[in-house]
C-alpha positions in Angstrom: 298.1 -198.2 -7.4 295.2 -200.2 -7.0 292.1 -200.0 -9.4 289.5 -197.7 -8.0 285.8 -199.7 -7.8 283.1 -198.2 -10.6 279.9 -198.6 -9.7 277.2 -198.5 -7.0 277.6 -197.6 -3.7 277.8 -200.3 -1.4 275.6 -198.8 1.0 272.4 -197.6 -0.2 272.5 -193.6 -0.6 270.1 -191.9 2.4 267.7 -189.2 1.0 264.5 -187.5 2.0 262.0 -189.9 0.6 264.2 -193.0 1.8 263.5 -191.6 5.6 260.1 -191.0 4.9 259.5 -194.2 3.6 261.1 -196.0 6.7 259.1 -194.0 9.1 255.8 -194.7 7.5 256.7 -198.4 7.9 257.8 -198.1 11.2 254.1 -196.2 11.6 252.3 -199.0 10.4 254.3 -201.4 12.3 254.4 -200.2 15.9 252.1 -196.9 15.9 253.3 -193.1 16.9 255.7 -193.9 19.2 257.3 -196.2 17.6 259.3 -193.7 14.6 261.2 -191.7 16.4 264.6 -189.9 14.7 266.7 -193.2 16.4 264.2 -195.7 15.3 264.6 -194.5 11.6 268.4 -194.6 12.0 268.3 -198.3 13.1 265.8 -198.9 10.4 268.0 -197.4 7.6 271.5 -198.6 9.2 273.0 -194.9 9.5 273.1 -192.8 12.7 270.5 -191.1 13.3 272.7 -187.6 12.5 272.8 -188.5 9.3 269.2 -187.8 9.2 269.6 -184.4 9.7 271.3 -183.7 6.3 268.1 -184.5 4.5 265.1 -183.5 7.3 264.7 -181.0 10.2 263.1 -183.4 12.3 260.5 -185.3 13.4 257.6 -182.6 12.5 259.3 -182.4 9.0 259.1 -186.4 8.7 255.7 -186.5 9.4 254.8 -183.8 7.1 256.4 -186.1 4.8 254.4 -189.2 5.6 251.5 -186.5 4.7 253.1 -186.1 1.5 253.5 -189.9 0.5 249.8 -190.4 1.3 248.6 -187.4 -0.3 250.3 -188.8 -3.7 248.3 -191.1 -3.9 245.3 -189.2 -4.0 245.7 -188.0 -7.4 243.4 -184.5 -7.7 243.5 -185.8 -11.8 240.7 -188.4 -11.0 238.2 -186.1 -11.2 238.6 -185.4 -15.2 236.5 -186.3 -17.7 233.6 -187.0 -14.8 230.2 -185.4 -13.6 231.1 -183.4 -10.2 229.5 -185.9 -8.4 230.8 -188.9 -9.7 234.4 -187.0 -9.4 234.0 -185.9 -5.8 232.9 -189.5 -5.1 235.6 -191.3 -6.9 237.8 -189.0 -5.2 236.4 -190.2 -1.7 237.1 -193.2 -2.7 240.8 -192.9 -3.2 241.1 -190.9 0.0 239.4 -193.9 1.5 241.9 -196.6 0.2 245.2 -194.3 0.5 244.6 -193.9 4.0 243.1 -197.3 4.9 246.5 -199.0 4.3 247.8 -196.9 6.9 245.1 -196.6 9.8 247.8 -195.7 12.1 248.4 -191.9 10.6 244.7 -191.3 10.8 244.6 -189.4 14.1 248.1 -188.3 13.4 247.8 -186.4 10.6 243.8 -185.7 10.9 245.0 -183.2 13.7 248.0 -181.9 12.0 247.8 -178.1 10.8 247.6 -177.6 7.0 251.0 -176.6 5.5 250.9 -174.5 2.3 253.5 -175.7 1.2 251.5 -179.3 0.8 250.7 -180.9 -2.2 247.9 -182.6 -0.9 246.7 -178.7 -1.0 246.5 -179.6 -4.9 243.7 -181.9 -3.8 241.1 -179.3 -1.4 241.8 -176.8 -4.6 240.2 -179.7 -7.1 237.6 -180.3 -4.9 236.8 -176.7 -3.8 236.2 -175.4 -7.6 234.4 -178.3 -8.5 231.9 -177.7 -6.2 232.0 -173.5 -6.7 231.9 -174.7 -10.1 228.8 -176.0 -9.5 227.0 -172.6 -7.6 228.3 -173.4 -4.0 229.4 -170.5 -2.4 233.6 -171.0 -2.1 233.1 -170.8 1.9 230.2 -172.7 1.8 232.5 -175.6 0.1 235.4 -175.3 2.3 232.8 -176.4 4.8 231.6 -179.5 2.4 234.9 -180.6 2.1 235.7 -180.3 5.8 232.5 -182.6 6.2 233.2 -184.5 3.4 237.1 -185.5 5.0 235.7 -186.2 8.4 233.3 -188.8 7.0 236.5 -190.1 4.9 239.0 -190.4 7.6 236.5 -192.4 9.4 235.7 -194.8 7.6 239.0 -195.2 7.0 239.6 -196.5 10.7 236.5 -198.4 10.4 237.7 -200.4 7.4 240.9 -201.2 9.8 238.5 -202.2 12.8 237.0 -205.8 12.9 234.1 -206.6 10.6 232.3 -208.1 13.8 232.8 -205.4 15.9 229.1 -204.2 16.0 228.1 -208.1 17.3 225.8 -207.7 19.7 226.5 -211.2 20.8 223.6 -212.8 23.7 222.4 -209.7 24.9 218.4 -210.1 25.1 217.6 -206.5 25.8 218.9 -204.9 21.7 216.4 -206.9 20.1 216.7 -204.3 16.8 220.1 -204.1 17.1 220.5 -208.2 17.0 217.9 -208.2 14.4 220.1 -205.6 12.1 223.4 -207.0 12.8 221.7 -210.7 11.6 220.0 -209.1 8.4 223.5 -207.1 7.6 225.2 -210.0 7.5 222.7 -212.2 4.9 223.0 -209.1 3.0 226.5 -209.1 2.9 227.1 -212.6 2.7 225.1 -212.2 -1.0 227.1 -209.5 -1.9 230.4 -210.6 -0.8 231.3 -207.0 0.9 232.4 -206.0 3.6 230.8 -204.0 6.4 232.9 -201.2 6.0 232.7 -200.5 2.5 229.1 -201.5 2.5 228.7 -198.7 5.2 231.3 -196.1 3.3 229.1 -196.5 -0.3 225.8 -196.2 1.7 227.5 -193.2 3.6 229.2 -191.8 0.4 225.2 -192.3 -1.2 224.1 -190.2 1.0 226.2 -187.2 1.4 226.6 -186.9 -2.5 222.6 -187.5 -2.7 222.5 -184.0 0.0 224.9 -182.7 -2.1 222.6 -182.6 -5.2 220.1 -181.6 -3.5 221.4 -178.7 -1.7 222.5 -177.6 -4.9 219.2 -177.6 -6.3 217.8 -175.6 -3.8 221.1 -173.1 -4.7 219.8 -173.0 -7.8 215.9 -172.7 -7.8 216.8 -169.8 -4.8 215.1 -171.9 -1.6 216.1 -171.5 1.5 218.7 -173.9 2.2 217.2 -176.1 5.1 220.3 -176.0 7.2 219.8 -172.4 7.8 216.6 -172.7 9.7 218.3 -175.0 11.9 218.5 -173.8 15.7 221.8 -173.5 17.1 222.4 -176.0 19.8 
């Protein structure tokens, strides 16, 4: 009888992570409609029943992808920090995690919250940090709402071309021409980017409102949204 072969498979083994690895590189490479449940299967070398064994479907794998991003946003990075430097360093790695994927932005921006997610982990870390702090816990839901929208787009905007705001010979945006010329001295000393010199001015902001809407929570002014007329 012939000597039975010990060792590896020859064939790499298929699991879970495996197909949501291959469809997040299939994202990148040829957008939404280009990882479907076939596309995988081609991509791992299996048919695409095999799939099935390990995910329910396309939903599930996408969900996945969530997951896989989400990881690297790691809710840890806020200890040891102020809450402001933690909520921006956290910004910061949503920022970049996201980035090198610009095409699950809009996919996953618009996909309902599971709560089953680890990226759950995350919103919790931010949400007592800022209740922490004397925000009301709806009132910070609605922060960090605010606070992702502003992330996930300057995501895309780090993925869009850094002379995309080039007026070019247009005579009649004389500001506009004049700010896109002195943006780019500035950056040219700096050696940034547009988009992250936009994300840390935006990021400057929002966490400079931040502290002061949370002084006015704690000397008991009225917060200056709330006078605001409804559109």
């Amino acid at each position: 009888m012939a000597n039975r072969r010990v060792g590896r498979p020859s064939k790499q083994v298929l699991s879970r992570t495996k197909i949501v690895e291959a469809a997040l590189e299939l994202l990148d490479e040829h957008g939404e409609q280009g990882y479907g449940m076939r596309d995988i299967a081609q991509r791992l070398g299996v048919r695409p029943s095999a799939l099935y064994n390990h995910v329910s479907g396309k939903d599930d794998i996408t969900r996945g992808i969530r997951e896989l991003i989400g990881e690297q946003i790691a809710p840890g990075i806020f200890d040891g920090l102020p809450w402001d430097e933690g909520i921006a360093a956290w910004a910061r790695n949503y920022r970049d995690a996201f980035a090198a994927h610009p095409p699950t932005i809009a996919l996953l921006a618009v996909m309902p919250f599971d709560p089953t997610s680890q990226v759950g982990l995350a919103y919790d870390r931010v949400i007592s940090t800022l209740v922490g702090q004397g925000w009301p816990r709806g009132e910070a839901l609605s922060v960090l709402v605010a606070l992702e929208s502003f992330i996930l787009g300057s995501a895309l905007d780090a993925a869009a071309a850094p002379d995309m705001m080039d007026p070019g010979d247009r005579d009649d945006v004389p500001e506009l021409t004049a700010a896109y010329r002195e943006r780019g001295e500035t950056l040219a000393e700096q050696g940034q980017s547009p988009a992250d010199q936009a994300f840390e001015l935006g990021l400057s902001i929002f966490i400079g409102g931040l502290r002061a809407q949370l002084g006015a929570h704690a000397s008991g002014a009225p917060d200056p949204q709330s006078n605001r007329e409804p559109h």
